[in-house]
VMD Tcl script that builds the backbone (N, CA, C; Angstrom):
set m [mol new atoms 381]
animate dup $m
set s [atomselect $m all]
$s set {name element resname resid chain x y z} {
  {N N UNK 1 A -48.358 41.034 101.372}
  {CA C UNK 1 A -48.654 41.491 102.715}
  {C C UNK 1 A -49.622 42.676 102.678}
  {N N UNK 2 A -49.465 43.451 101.841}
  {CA C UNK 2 A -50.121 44.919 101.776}
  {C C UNK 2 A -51.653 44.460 101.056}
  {N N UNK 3 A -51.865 42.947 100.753}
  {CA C UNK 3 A -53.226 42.542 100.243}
  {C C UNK 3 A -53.887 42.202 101.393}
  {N N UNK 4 A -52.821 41.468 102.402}
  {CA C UNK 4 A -54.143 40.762 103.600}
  {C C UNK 4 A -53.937 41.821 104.374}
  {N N UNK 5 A -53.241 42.806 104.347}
  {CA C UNK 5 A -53.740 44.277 105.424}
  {C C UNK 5 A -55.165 44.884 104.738}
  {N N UNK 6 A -54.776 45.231 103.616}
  {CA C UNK 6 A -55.570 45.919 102.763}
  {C C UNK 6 A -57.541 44.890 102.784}
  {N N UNK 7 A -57.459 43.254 102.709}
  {CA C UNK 7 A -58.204 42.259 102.840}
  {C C UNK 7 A -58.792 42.786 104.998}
  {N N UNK 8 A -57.939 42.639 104.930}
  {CA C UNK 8 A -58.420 42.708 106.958}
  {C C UNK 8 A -58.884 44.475 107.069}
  {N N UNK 9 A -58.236 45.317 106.732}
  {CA C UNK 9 A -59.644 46.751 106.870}
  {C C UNK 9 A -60.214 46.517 106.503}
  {N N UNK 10 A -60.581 45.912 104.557}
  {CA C UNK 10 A -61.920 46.160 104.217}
  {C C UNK 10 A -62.656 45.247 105.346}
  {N N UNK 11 A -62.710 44.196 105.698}
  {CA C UNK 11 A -63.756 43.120 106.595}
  {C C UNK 11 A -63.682 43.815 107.994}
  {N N UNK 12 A -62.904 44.831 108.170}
  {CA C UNK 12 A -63.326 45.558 109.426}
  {C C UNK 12 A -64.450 46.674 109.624}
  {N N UNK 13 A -63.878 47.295 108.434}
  {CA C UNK 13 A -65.372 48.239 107.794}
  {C C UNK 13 A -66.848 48.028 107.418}
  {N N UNK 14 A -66.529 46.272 107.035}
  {CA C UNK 14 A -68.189 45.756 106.645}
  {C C UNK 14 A -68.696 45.721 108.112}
  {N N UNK 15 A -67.888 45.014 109.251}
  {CA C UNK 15 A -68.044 44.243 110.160}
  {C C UNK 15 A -68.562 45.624 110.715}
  {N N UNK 16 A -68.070 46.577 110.824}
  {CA C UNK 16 A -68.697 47.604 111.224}
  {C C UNK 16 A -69.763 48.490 110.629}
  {N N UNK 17 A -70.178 48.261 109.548}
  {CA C UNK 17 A -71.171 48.970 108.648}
  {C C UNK 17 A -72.880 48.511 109.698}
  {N N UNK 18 A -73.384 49.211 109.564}
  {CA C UNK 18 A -75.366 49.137 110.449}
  {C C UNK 18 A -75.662 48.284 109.938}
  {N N UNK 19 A -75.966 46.941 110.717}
  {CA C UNK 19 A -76.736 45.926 110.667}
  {C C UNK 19 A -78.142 45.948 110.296}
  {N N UNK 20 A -78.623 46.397 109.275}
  {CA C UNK 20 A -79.882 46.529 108.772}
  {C C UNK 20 A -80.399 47.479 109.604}
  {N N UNK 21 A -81.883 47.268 109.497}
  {CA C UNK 21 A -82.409 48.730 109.904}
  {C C UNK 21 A -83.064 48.620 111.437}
  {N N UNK 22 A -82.466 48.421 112.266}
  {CA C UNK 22 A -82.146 47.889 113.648}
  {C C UNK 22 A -83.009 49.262 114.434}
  {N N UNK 23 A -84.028 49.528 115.287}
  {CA C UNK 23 A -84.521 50.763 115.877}
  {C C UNK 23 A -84.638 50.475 117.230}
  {N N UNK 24 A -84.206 51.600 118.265}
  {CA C UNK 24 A -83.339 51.338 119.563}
  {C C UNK 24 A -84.866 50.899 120.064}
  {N N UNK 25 A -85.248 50.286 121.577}
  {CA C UNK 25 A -85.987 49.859 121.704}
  {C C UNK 25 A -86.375 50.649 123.274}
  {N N UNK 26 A -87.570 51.262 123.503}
  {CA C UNK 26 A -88.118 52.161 124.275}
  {C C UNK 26 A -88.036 51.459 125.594}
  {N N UNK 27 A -87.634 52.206 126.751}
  {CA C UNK 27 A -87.799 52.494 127.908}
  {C C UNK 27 A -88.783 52.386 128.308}
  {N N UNK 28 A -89.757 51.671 128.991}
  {CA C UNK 28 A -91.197 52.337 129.102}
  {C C UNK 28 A -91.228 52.892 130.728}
  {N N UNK 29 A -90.217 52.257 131.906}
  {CA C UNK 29 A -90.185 52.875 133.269}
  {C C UNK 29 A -88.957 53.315 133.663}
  {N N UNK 30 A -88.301 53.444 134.140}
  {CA C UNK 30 A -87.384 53.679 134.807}
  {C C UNK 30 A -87.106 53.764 136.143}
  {N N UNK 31 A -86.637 53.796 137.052}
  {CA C UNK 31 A -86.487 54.606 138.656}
  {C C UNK 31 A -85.322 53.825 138.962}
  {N N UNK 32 A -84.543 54.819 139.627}
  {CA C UNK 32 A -83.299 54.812 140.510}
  {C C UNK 32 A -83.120 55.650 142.007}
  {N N UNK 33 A -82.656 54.697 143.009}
  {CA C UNK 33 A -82.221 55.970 144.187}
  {C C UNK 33 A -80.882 55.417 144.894}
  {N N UNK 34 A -80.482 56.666 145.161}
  {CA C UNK 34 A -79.345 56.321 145.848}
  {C C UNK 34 A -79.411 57.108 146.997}
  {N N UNK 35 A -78.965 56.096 147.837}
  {CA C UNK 35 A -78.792 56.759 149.222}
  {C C UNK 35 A -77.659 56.928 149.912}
  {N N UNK 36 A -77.255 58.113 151.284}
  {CA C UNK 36 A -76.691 58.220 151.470}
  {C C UNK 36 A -75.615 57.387 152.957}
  {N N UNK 37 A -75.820 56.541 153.038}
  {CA C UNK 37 A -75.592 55.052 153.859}
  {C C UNK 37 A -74.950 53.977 152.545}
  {N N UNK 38 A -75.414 54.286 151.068}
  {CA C UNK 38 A -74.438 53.400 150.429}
  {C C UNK 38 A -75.524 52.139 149.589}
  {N N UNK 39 A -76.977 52.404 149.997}
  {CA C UNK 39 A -77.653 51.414 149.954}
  {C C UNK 39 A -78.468 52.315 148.542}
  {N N UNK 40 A -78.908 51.169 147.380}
  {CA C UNK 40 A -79.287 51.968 146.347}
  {C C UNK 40 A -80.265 51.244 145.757}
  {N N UNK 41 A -81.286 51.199 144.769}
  {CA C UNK 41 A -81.845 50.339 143.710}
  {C C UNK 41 A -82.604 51.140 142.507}
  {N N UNK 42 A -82.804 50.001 141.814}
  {CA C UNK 42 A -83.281 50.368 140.502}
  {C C UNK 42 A -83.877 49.569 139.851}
  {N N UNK 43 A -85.064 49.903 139.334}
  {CA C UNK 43 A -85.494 49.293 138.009}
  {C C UNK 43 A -85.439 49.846 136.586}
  {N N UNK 44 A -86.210 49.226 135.830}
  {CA C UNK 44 A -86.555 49.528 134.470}
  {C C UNK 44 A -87.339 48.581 133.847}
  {N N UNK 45 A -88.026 49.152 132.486}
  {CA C UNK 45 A -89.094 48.118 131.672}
  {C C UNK 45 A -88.735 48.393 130.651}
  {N N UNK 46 A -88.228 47.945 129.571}
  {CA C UNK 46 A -88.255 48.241 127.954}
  {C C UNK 46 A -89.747 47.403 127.422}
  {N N UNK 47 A -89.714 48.136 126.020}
  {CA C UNK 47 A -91.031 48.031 125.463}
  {C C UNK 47 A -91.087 46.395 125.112}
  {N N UNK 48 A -89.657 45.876 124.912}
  {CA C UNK 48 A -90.339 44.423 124.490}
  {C C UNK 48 A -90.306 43.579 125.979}
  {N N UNK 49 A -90.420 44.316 127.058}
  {CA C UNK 49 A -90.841 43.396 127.800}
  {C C UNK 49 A -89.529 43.076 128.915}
  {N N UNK 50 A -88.869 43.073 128.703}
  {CA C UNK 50 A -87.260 43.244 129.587}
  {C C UNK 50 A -87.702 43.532 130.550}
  {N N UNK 51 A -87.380 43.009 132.186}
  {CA C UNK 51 A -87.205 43.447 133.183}
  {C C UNK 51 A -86.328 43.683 133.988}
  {N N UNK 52 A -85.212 44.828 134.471}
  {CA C UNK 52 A -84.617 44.423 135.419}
  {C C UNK 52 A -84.508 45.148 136.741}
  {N N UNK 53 A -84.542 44.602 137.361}
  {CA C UNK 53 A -84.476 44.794 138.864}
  {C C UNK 53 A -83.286 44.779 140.046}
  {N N UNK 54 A -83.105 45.809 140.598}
  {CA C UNK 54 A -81.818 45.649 141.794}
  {C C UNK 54 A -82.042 46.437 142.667}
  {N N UNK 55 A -81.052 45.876 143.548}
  {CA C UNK 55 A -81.574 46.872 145.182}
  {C C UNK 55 A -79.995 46.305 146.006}
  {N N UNK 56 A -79.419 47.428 146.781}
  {CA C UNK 56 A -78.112 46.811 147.628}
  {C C UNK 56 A -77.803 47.386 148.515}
  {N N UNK 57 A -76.886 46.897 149.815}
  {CA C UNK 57 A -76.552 47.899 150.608}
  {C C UNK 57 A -74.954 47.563 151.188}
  {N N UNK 58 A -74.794 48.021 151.605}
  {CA C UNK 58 A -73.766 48.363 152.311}
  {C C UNK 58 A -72.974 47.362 153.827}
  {N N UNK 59 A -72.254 46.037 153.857}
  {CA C UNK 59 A -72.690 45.027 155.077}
  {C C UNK 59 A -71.084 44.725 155.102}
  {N N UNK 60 A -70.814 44.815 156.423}
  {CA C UNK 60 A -69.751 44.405 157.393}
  {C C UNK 60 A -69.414 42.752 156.785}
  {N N UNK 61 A -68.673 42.183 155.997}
  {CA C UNK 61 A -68.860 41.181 155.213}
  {C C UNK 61 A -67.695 40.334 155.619}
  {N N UNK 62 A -66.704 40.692 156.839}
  {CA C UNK 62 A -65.601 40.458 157.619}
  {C C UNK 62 A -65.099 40.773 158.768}
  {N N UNK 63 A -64.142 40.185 159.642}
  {CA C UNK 63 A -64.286 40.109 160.924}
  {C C UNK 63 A -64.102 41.918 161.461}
  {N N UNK 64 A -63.230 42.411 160.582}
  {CA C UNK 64 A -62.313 43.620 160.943}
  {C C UNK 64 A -63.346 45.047 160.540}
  {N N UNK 65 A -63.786 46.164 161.264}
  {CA C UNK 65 A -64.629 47.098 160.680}
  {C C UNK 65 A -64.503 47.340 159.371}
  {N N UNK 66 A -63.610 47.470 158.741}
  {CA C UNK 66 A -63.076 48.258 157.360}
  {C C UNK 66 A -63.652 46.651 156.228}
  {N N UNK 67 A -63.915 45.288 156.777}
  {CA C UNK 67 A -64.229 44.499 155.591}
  {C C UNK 67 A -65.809 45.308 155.444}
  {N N UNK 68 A -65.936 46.002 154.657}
  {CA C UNK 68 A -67.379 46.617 154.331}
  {C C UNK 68 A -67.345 46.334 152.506}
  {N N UNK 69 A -68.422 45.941 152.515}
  {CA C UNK 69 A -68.895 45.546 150.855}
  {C C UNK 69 A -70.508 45.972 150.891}
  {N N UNK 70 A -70.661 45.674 149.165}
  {CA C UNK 70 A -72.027 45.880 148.580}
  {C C UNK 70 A -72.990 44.407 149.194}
  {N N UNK 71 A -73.647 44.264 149.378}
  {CA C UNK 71 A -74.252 43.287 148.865}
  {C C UNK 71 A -75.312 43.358 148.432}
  {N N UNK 72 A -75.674 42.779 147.094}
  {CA C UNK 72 A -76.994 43.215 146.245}
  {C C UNK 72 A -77.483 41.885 145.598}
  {N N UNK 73 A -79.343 41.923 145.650}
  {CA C UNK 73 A -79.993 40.915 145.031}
  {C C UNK 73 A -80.466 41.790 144.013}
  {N N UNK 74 A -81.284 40.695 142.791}
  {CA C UNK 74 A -81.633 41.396 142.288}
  {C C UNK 74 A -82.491 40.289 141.330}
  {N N UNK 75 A -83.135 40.992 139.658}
  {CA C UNK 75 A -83.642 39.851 139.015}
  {C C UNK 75 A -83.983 40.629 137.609}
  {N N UNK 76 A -83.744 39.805 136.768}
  {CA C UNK 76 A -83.864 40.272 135.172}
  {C C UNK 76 A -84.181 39.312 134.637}
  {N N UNK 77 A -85.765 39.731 133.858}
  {CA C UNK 77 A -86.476 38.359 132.696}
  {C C UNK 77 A -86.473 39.635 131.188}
  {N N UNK 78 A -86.868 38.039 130.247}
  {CA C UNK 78 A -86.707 38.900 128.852}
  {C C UNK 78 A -87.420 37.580 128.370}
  {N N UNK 79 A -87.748 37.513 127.317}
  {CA C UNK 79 A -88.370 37.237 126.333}
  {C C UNK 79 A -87.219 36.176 124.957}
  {N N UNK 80 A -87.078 34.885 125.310}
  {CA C UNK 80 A -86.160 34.303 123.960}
  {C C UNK 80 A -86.435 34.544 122.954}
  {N N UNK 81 A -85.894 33.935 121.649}
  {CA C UNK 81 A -86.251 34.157 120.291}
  {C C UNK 81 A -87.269 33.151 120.187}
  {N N UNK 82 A -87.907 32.185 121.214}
  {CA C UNK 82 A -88.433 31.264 120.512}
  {C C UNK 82 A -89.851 31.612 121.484}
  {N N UNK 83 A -90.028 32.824 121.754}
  {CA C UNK 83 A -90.978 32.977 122.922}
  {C C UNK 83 A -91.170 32.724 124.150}
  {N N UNK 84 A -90.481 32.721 124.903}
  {CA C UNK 84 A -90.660 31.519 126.739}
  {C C UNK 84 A -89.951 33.022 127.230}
  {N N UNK 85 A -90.807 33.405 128.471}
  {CA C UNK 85 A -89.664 34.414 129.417}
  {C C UNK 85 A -88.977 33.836 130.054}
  {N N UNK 86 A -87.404 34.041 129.947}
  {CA C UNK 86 A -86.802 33.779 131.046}
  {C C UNK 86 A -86.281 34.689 132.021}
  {N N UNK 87 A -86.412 34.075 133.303}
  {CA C UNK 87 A -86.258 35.019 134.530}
  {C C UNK 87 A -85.022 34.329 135.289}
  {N N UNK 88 A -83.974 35.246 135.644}
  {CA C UNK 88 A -83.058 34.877 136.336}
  {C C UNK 88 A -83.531 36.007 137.953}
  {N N UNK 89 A -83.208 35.529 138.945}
  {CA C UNK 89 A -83.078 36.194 140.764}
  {C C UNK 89 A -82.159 35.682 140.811}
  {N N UNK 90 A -81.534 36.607 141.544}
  {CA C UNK 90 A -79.675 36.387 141.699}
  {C C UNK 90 A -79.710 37.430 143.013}
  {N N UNK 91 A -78.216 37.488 144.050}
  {CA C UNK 91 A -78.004 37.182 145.104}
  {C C UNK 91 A -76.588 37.680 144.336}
  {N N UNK 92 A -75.938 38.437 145.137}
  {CA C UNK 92 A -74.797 38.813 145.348}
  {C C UNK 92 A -74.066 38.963 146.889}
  {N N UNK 93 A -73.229 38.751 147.202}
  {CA C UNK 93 A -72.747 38.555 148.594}
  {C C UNK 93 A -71.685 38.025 149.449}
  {N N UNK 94 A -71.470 37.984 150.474}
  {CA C UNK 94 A -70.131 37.198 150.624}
  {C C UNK 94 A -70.110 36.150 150.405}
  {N N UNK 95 A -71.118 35.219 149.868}
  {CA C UNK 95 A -71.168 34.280 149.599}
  {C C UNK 95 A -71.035 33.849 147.819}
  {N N UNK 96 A -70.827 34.957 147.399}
  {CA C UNK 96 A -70.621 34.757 146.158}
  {C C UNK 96 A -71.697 35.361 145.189}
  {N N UNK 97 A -71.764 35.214 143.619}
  {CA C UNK 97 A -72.916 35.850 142.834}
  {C C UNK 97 A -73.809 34.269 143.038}
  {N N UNK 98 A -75.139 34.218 143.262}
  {CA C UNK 98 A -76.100 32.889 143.053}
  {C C UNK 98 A -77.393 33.513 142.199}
  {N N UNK 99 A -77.402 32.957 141.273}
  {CA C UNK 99 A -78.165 32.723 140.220}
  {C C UNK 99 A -78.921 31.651 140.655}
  {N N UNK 100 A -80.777 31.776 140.423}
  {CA C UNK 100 A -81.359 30.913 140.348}
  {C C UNK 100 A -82.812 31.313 139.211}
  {N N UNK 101 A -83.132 30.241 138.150}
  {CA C UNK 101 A -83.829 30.022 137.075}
  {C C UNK 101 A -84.228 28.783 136.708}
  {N N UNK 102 A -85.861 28.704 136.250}
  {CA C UNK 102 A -86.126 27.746 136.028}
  {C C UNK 102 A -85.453 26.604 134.741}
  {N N UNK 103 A -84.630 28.068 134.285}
  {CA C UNK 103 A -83.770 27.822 132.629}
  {C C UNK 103 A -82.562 26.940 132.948}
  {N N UNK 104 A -82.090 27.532 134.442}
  {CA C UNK 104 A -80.196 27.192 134.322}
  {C C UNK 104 A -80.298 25.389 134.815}
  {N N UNK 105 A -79.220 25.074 134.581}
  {CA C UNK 105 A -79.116 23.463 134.753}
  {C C UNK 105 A -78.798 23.708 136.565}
  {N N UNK 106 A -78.995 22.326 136.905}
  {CA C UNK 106 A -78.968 22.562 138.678}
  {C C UNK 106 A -77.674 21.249 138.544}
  {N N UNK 107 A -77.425 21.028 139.688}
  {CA C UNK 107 A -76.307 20.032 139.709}
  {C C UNK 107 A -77.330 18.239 139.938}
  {N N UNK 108 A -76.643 17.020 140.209}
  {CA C UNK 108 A -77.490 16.121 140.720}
  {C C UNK 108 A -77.189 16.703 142.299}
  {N N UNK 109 A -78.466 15.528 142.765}
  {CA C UNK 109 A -77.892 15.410 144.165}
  {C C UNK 109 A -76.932 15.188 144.743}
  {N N UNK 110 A -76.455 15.304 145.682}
  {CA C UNK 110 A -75.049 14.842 146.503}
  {C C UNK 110 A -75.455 13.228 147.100}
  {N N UNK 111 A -74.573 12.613 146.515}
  {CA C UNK 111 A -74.932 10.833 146.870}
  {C C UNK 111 A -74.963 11.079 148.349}
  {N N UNK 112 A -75.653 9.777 149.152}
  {CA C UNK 112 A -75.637 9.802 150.449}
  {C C UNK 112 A -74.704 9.958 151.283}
  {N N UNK 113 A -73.614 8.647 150.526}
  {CA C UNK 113 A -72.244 8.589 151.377}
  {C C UNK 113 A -71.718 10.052 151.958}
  {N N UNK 114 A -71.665 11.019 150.975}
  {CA C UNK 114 A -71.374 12.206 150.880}
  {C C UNK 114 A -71.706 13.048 152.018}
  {N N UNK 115 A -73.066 12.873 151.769}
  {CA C UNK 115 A -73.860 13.531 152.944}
  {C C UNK 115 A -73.465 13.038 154.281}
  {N N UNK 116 A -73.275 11.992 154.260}
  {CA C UNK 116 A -72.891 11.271 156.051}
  {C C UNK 116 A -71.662 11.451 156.132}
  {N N UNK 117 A -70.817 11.386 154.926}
  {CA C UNK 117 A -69.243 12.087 155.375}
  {C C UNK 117 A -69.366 13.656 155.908}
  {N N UNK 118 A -69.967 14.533 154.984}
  {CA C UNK 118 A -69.665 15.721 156.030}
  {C C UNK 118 A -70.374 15.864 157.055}
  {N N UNK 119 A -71.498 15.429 157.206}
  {CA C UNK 119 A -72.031 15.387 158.789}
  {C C UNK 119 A -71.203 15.176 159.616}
  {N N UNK 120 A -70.673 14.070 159.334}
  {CA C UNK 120 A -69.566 13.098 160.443}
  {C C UNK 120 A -68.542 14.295 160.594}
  {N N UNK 121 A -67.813 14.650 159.599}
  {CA C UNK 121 A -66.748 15.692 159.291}
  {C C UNK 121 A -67.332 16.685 160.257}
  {N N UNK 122 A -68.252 16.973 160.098}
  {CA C UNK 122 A -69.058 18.526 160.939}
  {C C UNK 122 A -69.104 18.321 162.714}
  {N N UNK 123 A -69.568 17.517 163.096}
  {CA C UNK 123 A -69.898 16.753 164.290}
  {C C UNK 123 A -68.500 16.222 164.775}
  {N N UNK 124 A -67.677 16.103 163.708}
  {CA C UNK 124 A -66.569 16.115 164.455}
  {C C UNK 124 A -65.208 17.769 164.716}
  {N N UNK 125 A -66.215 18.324 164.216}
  {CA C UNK 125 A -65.275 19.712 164.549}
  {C C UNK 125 A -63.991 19.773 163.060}
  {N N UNK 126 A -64.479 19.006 162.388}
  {CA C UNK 126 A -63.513 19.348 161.179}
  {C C UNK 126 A -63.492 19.831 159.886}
  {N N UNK 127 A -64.349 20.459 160.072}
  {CA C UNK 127 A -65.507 20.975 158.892}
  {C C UNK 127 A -66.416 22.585 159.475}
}
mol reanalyze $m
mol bondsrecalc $m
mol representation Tube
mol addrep $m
């Protein structure tokens, strides 16, 4: 027992030892503001090219005064290992987080039937 304790620190210590000679990677912009209404944004640029972007405010997101939330869009691209930028714009809200990219998989279409069921469903007040 006192071997696979003794076996599990040492592989905790490697696991933690500096991954080669790794150098932090520069900032090149920055800006942030916050305001006092609740509404805020920010960017930044790192040197290899990273972008990210946000901006949010403050929205009545329910029937009752007090449902008050953030809601924030926003968008961050970077650079893969194999060269291609990818860019995600995303949407935060009562409607949920929505992600959209030319990268992410999309769903198929919704078959027709589908479509004329919830119409019908809708038009009939049940939906």
């Amino acid at each position: 027992m006192k071997y696979i304790i003794a076996l599990a620190f040492l592989a905790a210590v490697a696991l933690a030892a500096p991954q080669g000679d790794k150098k932090p990677i520069e900032i090149v912009s920055s800006n942030s503001e916050m305001n006092a209404d609740g509404s805020y944004s920010f960017d930044f640029e790192s040197a290899d090219g990273t972008k990210v972007s946000e901006s949010g405010s403050q929205k009545q997101v329910g029937p009752k005064p007090e449902d008050i939330g953030t809601v924030s869009k926003g968008s961050y691209s970077y650079t893969s290992p194999d060269g291609v930028v990818i860019t995600v714009n995303w949407t935060a809200d009562e409607n949920g987080f929505q992600a959209t990219g030319d990268h992410l998989p999309t769903p198929p279409p919704m078959p027709e039937h589908v479509v004329k069921m919830l119409a019908d469903l809708k038009a009939a007040g049940l939906l």
